[in-house]
N, CA, C and O atoms as CSV, one atom per row, in Angstrom:
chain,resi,resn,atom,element,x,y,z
A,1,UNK,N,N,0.857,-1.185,0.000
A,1,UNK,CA,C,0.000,0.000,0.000
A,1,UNK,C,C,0.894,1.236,0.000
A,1,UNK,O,O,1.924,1.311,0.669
A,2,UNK,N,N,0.507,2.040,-0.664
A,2,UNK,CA,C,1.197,3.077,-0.985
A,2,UNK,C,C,1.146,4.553,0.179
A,2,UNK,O,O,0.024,5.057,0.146
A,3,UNK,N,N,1.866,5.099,0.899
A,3,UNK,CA,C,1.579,6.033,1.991
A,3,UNK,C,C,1.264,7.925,1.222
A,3,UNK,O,O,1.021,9.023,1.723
A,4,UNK,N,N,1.458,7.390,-0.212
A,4,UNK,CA,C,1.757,9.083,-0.533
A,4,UNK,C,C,0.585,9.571,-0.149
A,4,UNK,O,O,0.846,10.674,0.331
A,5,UNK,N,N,-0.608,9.372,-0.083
A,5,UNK,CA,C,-1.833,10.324,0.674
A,5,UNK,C,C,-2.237,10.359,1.445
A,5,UNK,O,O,-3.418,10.687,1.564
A,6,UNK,N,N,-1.356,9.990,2.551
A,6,UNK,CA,C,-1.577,9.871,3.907
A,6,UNK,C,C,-0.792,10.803,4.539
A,6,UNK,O,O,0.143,11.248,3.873
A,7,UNK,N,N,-0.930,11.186,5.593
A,7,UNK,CA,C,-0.276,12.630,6.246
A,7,UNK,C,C,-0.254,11.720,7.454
A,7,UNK,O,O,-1.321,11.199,7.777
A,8,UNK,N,N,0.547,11.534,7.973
A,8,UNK,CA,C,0.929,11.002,9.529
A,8,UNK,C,C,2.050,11.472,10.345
A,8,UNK,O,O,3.121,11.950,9.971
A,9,UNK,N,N,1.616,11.254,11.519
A,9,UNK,CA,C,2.566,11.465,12.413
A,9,UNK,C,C,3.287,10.301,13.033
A,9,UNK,O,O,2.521,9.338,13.048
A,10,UNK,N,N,4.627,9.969,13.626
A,10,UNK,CA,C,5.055,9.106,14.134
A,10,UNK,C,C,5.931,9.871,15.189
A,10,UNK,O,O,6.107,11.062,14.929
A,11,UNK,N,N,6.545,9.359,16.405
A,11,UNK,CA,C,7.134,10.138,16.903
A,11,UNK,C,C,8.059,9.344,17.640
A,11,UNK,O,O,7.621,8.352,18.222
A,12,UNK,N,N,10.005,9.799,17.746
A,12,UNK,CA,C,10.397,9.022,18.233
A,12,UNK,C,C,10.987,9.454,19.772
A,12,UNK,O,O,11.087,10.665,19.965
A,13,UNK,N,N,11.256,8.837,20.520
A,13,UNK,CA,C,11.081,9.845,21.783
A,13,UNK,C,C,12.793,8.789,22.464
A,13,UNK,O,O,13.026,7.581,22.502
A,14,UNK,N,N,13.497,9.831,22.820
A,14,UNK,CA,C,14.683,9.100,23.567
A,14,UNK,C,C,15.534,9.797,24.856
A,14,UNK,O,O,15.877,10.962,25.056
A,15,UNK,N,N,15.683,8.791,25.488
A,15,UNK,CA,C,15.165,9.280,26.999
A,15,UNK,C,C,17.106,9.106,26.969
A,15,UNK,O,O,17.837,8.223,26.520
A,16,UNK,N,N,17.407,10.517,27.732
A,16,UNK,CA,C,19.246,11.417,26.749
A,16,UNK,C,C,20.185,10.488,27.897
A,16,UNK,O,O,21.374,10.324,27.622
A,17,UNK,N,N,19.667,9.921,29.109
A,17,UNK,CA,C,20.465,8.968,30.172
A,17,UNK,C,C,21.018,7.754,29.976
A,17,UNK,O,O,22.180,7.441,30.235
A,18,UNK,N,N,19.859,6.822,29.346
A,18,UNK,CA,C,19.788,5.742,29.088
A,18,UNK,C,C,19.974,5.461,27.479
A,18,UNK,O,O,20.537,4.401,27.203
A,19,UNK,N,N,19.643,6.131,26.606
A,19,UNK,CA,C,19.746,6.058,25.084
A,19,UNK,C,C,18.410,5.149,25.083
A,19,UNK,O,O,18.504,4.546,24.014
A,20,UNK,N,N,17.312,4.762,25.659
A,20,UNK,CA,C,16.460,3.942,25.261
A,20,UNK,C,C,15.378,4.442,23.773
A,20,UNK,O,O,15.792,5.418,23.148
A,21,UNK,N,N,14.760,4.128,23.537
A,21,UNK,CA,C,13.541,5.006,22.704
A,21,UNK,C,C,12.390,4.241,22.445
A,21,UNK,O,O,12.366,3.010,22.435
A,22,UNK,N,N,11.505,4.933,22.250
A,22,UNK,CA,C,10.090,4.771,22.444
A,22,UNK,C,C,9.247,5.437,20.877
A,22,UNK,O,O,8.756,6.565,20.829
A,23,UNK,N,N,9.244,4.799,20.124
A,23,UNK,CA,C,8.631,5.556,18.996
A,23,UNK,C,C,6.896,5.301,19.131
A,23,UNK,O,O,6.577,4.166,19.486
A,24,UNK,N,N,5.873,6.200,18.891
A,24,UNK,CA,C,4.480,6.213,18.417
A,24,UNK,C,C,4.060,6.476,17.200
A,24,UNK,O,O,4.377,7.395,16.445
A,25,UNK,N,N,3.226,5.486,17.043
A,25,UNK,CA,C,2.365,4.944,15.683
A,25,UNK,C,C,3.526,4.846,14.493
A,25,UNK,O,O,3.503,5.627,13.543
A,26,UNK,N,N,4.058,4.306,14.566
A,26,UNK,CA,C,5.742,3.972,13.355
A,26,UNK,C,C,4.834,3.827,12.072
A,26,UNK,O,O,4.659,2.660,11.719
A,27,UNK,N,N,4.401,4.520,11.533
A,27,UNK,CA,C,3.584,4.155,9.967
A,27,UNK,C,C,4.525,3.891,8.572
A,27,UNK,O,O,4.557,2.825,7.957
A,28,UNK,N,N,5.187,4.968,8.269
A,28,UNK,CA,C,6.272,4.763,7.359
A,28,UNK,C,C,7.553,5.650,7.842
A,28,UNK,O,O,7.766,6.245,8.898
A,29,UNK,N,N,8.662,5.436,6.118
A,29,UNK,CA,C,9.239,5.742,6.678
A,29,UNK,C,C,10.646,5.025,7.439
A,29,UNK,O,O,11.547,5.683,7.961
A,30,UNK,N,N,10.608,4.036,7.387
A,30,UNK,CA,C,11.264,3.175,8.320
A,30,UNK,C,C,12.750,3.524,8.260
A,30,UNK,O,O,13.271,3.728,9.357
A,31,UNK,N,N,13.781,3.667,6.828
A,31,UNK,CA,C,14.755,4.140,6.974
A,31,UNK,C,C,15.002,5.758,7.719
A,31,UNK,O,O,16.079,6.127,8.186
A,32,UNK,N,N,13.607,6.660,7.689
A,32,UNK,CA,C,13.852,7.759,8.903
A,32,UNK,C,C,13.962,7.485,10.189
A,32,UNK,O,O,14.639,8.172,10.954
A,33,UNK,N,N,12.901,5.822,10.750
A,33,UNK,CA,C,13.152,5.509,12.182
A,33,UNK,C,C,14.878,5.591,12.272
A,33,UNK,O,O,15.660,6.490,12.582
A,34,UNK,N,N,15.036,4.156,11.831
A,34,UNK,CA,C,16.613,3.559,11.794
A,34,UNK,C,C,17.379,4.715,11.952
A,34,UNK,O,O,17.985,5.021,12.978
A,35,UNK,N,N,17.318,5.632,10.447
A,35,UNK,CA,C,18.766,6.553,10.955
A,35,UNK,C,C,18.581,7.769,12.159
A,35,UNK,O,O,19.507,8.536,12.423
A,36,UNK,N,N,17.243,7.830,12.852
A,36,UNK,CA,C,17.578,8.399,14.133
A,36,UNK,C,C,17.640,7.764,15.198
A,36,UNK,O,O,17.555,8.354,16.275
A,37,UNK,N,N,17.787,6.540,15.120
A,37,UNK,CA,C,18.029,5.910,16.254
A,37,UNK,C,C,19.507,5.695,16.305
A,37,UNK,O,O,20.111,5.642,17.377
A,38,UNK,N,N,19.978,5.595,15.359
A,38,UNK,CA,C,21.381,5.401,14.859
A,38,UNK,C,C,22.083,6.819,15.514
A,38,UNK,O,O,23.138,6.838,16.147
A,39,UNK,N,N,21.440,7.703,15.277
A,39,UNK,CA,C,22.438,9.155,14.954
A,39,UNK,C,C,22.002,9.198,16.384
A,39,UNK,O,O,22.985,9.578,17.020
A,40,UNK,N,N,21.331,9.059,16.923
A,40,UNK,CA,C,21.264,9.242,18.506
A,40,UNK,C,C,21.982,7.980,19.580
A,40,UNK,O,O,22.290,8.047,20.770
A,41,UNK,N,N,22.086,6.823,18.569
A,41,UNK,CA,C,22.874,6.315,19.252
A,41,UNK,C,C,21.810,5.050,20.625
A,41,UNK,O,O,22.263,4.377,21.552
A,42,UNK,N,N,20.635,5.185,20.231
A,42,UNK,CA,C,19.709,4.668,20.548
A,42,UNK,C,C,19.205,3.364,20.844
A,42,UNK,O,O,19.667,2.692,19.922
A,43,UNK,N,N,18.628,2.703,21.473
A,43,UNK,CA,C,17.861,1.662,21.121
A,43,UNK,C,C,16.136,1.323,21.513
A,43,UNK,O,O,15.520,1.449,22.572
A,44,UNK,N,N,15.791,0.940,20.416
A,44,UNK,CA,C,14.117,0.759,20.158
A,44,UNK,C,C,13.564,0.080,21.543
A,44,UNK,O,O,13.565,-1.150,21.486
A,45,UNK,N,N,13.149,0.570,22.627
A,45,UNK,CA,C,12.221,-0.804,23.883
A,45,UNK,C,C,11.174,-0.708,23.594
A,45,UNK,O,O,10.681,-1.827,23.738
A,46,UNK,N,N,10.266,0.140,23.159
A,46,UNK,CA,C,8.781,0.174,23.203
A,46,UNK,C,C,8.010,0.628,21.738
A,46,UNK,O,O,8.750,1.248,20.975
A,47,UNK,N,N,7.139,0.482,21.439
A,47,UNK,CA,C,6.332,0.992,20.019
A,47,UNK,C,C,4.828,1.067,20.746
A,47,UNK,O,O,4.163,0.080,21.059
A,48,UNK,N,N,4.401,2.621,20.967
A,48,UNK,CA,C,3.471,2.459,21.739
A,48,UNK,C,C,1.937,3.183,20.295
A,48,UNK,O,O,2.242,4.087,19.518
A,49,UNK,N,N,0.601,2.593,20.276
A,49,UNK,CA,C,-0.209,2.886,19.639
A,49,UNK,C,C,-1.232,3.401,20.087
A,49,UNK,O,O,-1.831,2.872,21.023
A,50,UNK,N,N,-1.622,4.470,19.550
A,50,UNK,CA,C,-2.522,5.477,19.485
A,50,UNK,C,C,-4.006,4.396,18.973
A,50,UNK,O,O,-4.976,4.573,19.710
A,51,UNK,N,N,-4.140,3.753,18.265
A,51,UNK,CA,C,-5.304,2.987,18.092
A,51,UNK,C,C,-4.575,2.298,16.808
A,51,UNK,O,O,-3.520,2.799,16.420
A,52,UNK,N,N,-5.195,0.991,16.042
A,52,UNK,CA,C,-4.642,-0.215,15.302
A,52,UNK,C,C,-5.101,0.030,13.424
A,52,UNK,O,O,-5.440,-0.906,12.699
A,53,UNK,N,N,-4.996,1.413,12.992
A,53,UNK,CA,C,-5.669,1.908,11.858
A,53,UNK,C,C,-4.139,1.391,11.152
A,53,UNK,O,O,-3.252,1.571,11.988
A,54,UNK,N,N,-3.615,0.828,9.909
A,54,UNK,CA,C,-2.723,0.668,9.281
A,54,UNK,C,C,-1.659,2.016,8.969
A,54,UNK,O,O,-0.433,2.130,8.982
A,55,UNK,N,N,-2.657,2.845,8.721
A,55,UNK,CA,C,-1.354,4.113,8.706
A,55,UNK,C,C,-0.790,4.163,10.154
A,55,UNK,O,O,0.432,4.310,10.126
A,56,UNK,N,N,-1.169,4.106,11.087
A,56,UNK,CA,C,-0.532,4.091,12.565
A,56,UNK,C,C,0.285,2.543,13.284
A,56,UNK,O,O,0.904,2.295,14.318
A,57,UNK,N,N,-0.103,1.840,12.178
A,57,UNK,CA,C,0.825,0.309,12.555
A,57,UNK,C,C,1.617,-0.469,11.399
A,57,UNK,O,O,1.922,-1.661,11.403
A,58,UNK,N,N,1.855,0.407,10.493
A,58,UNK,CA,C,2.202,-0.452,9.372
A,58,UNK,C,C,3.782,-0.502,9.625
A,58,UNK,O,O,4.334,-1.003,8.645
A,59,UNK,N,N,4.520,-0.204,10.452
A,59,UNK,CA,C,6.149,-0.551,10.306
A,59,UNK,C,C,5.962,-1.098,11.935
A,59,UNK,O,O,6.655,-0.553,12.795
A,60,UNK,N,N,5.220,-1.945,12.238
A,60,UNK,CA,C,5.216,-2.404,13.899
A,60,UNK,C,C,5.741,-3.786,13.668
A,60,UNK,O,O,6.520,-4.344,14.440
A,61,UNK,N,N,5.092,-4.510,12.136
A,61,UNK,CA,C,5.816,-6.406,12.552
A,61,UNK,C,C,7.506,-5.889,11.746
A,61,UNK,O,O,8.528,-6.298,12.295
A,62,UNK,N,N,7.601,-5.182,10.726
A,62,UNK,CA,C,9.023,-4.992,10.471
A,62,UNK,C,C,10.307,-4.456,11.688
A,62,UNK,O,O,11.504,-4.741,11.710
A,63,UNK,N,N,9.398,-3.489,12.736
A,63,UNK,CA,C,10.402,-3.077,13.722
A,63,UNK,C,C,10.245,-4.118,14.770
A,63,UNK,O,O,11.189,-4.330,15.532
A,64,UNK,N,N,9.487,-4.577,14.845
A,64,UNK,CA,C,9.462,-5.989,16.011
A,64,UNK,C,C,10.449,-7.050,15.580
A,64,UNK,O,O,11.261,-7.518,16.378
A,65,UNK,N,N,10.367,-7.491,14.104
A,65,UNK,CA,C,11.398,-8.359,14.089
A,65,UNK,C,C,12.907,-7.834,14.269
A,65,UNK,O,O,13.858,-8.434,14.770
A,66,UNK,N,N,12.864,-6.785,13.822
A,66,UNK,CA,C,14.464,-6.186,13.599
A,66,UNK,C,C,14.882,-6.059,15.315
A,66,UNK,O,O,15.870,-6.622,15.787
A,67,UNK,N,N,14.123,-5.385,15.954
A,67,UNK,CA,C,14.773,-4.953,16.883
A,67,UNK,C,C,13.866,-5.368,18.797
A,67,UNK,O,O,14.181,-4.985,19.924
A,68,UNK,N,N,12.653,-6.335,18.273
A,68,UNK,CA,C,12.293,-6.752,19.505
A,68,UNK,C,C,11.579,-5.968,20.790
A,68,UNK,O,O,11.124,-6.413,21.844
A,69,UNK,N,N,11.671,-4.619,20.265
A,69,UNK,CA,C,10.466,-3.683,21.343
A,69,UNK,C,C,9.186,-4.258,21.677
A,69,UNK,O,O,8.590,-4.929,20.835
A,70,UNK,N,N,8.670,-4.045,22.914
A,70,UNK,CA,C,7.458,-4.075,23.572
A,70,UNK,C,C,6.637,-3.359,23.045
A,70,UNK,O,O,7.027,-2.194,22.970
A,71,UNK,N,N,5.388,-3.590,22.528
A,71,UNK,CA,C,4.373,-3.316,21.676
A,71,UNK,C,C,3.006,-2.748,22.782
A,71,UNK,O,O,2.637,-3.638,23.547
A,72,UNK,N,N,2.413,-1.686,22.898
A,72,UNK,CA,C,1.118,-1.480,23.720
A,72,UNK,C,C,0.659,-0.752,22.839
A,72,UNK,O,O,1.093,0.017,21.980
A,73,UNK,N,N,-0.971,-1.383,23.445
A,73,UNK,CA,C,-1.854,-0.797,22.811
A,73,UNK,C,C,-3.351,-1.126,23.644
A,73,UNK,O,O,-3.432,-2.126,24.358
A,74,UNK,N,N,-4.414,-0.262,23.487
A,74,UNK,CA,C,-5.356,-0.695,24.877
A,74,UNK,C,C,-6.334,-1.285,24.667
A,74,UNK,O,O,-7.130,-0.936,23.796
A,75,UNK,N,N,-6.499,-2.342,25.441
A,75,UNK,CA,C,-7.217,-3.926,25.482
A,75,UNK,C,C,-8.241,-3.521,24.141
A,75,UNK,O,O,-8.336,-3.943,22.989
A,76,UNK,N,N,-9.038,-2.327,25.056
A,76,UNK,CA,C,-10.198,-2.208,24.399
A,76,UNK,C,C,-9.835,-2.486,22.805
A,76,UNK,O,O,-10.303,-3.458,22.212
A,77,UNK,N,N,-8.962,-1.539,22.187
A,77,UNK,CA,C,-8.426,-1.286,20.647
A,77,UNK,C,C,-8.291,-3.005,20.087
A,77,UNK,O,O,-8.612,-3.446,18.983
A,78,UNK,N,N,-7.701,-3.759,21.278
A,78,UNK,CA,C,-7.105,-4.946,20.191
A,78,UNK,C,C,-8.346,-5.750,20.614
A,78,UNK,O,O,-8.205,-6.738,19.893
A,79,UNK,N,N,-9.731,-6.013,21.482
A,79,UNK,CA,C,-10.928,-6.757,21.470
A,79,UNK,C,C,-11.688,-6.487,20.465
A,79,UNK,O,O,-12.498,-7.337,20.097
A,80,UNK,N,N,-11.592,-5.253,19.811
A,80,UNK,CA,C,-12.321,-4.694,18.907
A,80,UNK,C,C,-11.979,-4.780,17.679
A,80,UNK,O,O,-12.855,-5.044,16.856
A,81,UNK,N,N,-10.435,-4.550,17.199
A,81,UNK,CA,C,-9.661,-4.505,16.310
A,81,UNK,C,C,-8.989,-6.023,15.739
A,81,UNK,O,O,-8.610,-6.017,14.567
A,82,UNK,N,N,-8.846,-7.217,16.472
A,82,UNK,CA,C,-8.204,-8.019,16.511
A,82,UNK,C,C,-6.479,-8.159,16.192
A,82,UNK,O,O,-5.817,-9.128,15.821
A,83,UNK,N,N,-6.134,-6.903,16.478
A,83,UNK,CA,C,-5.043,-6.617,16.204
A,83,UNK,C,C,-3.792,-7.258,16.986
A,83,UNK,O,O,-3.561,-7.090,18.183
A,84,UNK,N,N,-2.853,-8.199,15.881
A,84,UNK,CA,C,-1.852,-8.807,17.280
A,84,UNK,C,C,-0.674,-8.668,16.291
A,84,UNK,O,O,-0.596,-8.648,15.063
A,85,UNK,N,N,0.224,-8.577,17.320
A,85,UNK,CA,C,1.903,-8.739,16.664
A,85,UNK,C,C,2.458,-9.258,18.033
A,85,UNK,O,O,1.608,-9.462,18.900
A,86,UNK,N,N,3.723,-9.490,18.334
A,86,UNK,CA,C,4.687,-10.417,18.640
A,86,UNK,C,C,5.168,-8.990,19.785
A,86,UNK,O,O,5.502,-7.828,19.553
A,87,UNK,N,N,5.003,-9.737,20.979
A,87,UNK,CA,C,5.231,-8.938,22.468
A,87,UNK,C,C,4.163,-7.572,22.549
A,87,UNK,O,O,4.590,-6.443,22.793
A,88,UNK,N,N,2.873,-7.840,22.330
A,88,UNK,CA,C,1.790,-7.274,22.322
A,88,UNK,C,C,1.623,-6.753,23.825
A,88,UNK,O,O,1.922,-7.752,24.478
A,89,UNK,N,N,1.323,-5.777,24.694
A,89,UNK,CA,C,1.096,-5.979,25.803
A,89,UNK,C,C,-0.407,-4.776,25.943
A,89,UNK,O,O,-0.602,-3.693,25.392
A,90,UNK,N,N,-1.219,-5.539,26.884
A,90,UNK,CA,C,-2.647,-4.637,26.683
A,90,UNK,C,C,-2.542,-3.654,28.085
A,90,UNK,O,O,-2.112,-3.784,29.232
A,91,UNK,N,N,-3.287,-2.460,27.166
A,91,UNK,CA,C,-3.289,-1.154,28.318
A,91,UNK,C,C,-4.420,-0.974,28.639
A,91,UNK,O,O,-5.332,-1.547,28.044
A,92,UNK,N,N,-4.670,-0.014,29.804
A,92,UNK,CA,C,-6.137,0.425,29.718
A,92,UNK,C,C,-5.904,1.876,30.494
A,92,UNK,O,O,-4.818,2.287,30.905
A,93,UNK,N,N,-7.249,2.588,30.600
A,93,UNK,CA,C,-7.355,3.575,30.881
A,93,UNK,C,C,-6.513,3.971,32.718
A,93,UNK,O,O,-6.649,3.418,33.809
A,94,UNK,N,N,-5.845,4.931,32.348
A,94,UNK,CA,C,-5.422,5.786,33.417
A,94,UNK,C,C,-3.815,4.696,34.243
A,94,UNK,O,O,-3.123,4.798,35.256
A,95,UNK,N,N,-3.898,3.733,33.030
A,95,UNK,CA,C,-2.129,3.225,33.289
A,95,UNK,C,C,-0.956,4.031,33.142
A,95,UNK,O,O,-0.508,4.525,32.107
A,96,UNK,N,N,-0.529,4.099,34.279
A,96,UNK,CA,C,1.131,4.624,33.691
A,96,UNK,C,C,2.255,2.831,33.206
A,96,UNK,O,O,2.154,1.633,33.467
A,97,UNK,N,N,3.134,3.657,32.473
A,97,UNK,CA,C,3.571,3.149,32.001
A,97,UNK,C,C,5.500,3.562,31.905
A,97,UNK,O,O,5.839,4.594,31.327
A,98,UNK,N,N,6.271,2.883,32.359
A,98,UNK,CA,C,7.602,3.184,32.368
A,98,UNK,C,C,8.756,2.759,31.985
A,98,UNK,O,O,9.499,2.040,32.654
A,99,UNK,N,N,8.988,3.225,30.771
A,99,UNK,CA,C,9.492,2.958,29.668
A,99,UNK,C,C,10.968,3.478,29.466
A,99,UNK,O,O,11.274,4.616,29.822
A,100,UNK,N,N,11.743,2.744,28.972
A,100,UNK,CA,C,13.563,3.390,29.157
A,100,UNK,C,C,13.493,4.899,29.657
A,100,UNK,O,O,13.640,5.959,29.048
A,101,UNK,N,N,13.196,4.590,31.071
A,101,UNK,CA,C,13.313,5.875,32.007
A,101,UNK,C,C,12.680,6.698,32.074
A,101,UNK,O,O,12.855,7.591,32.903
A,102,UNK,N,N,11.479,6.677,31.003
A,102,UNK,CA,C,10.142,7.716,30.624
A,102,UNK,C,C,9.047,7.450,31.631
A,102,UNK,O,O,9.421,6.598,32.437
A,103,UNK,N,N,7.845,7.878,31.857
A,103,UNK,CA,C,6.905,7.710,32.169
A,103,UNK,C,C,5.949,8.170,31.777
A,103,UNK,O,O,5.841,9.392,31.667
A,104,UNK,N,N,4.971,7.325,31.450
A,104,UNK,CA,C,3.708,7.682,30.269
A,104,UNK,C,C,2.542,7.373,31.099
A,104,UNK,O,O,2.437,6.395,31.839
A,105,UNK,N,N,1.590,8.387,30.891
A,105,UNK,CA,C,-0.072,8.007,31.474
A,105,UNK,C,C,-0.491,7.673,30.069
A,105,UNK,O,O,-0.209,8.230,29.008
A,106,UNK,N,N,-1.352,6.458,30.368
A,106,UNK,CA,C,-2.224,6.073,29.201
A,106,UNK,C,C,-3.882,6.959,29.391
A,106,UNK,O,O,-4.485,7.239,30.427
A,107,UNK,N,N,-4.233,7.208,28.014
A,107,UNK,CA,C,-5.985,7.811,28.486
A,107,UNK,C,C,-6.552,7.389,27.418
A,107,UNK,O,O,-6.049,7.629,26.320
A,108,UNK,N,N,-7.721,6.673,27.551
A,108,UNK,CA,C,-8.227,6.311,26.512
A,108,UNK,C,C,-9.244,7.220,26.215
A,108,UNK,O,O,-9.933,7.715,27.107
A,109,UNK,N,N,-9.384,7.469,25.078
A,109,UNK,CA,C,-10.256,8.840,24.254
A,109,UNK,C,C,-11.689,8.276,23.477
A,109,UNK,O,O,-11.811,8.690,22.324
A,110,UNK,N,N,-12.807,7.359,23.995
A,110,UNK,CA,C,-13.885,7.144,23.473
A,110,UNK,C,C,-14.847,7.802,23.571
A,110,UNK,O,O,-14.528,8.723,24.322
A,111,UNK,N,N,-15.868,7.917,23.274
A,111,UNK,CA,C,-15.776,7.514,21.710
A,111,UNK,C,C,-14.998,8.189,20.833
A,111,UNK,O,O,-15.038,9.419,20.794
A,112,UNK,N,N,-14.347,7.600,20.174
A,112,UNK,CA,C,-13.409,8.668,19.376
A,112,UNK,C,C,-12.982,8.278,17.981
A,112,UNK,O,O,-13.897,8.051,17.189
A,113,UNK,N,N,-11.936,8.181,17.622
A,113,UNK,CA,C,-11.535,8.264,16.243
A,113,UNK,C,C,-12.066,6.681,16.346
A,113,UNK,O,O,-13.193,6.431,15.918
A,114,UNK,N,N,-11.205,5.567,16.944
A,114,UNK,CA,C,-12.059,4.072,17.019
A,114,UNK,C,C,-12.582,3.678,18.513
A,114,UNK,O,O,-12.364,4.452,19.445
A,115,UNK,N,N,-13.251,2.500,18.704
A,115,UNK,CA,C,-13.538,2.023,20.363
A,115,UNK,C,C,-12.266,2.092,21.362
A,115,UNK,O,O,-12.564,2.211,22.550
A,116,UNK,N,N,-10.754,2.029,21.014
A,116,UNK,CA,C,-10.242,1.911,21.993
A,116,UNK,C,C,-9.052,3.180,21.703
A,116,UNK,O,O,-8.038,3.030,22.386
A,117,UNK,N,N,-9.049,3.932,21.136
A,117,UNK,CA,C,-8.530,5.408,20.789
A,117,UNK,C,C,-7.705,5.105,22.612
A,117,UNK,O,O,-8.236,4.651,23.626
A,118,UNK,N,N,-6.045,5.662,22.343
A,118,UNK,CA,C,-5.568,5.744,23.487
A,118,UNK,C,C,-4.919,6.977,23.059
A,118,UNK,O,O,-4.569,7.176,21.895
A,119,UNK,N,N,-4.732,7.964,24.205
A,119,UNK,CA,C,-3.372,8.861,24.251
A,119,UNK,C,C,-2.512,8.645,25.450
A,119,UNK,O,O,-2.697,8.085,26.531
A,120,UNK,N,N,-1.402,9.343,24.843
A,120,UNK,CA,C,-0.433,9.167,25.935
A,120,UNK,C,C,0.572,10.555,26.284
A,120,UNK,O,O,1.408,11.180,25.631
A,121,UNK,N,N,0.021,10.668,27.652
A,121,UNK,CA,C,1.156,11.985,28.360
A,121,UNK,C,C,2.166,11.738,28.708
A,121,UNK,O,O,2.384,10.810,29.488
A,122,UNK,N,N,3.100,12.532,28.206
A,122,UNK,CA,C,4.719,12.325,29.135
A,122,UNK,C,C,4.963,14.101,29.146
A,122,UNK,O,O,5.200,15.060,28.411
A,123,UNK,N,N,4.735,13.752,30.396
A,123,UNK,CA,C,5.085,15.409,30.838
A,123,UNK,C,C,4.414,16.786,30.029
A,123,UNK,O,O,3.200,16.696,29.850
A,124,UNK,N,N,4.898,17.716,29.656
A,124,UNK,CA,C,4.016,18.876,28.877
A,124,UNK,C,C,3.378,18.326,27.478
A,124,UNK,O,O,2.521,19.002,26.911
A,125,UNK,N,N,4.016,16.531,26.699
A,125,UNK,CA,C,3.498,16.305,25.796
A,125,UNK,C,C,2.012,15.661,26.164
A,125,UNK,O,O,1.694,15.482,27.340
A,126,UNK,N,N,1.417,15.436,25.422
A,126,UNK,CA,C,0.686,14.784,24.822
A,126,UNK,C,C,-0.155,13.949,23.356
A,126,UNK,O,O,-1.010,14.478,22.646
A,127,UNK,N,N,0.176,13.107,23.269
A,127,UNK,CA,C,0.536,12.215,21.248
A,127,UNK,C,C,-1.082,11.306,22.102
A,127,UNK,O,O,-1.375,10.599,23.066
A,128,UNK,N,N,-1.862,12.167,20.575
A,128,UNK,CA,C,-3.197,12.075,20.263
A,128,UNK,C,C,-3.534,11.132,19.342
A,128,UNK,O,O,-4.678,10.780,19.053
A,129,UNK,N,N,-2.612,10.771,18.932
A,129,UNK,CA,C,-3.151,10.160,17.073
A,129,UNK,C,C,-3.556,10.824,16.320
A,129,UNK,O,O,-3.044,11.857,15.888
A,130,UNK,N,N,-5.050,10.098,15.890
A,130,UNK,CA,C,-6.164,10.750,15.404
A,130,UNK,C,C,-7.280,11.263,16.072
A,130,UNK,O,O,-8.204,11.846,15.506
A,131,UNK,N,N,-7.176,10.988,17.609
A,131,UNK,CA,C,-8.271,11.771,18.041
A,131,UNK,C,C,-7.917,13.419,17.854
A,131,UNK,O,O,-8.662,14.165,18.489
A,132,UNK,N,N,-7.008,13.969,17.162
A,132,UNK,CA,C,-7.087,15.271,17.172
A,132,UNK,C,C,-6.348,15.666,15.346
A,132,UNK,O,O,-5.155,15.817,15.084
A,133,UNK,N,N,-7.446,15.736,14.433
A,133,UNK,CA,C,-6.648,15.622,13.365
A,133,UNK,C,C,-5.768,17.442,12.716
A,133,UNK,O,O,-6.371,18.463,12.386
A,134,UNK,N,N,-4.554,17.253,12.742
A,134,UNK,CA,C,-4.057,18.584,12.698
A,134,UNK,C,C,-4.152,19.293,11.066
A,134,UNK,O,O,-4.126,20.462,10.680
A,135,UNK,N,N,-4.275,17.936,10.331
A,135,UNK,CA,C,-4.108,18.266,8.523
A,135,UNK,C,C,-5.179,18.420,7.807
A,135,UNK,O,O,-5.104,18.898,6.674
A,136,UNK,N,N,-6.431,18.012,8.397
A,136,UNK,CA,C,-7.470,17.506,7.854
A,136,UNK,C,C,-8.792,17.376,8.475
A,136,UNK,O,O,-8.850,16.944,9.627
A,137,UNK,N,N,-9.859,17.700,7.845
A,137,UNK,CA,C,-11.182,16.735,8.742
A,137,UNK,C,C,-12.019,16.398,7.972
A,137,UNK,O,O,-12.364,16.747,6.843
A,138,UNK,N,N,-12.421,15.449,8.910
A,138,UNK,CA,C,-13.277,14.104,8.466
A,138,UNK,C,C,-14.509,14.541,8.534
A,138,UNK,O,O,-14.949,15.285,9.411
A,139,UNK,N,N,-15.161,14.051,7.524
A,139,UNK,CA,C,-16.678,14.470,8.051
A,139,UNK,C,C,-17.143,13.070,7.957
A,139,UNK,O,O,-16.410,12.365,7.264
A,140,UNK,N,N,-18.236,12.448,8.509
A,140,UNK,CA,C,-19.186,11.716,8.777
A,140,UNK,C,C,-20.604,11.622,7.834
A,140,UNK,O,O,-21.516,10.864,8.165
């Protein structure tokens, strides 16, 4: 499938003590993951998802095999979605989560973009997915 009309966000996050990293919704792109993990000197522990839509999971079984990160995403999203890959681990609302030295609140955002829509805070951020579309809107 081709990504050129898709507008996404991915985000890679690396915690400057430990060199760990934490990327969200890895869609494409994949030689941009690699060479900043590289140039930072990095390594991949976690791939955390905003909800299981293909533009937001399509480089998750390629970075799982390469490099073995812990995969979350919240219960609700994968009962609904049937969504599985390899070290899957299920979240739910108002989990923290602590990740190469980070710490993340999980919030799940329903009804929303799908049934199990998650965001996640780390400190002044907050990575929405699609519950907040910055390029575009959807109409119904």
């Amino acid at each position: 499938m081709s990504y050129q009309f898709f507008i996404n966000y991915s985000y890679l996050i690396v915690e400057p003590n430990s060199r760990n990293a934490i990327v969200i919704d890895p869609a494409w792109e994949l030689e941009k993951i690699t060479k900043l993990l590289k140039k930072n000197n990095a390594k991949l522990r976690a791939i955390l998802l905003t909800h299981s839509h293909y533009d937001h999971t399509n480089l998750v079984p390629t970075l799982s095999e390469a490099m073995q990160p812990d995969v979350f995403l919240s219960q609700k999203e994968i009962n609904a979605s049937g969504f599985r890959c390899e070290r899957l681990h299920a979240i739910n609302d108002n989990d923290s989560l602590s990740l190469g030295g980070l710490s993340f609140r999980c919030l799940l955002t329903p009804p929303g973009h799908t049934t199990g829509s998650m965001c996640f805070h780390l400190g002044n951020s907050l990575f929405t997915g699609d519950t907040l579309f910055t390029e575009a809107v959807v109409s119904a």
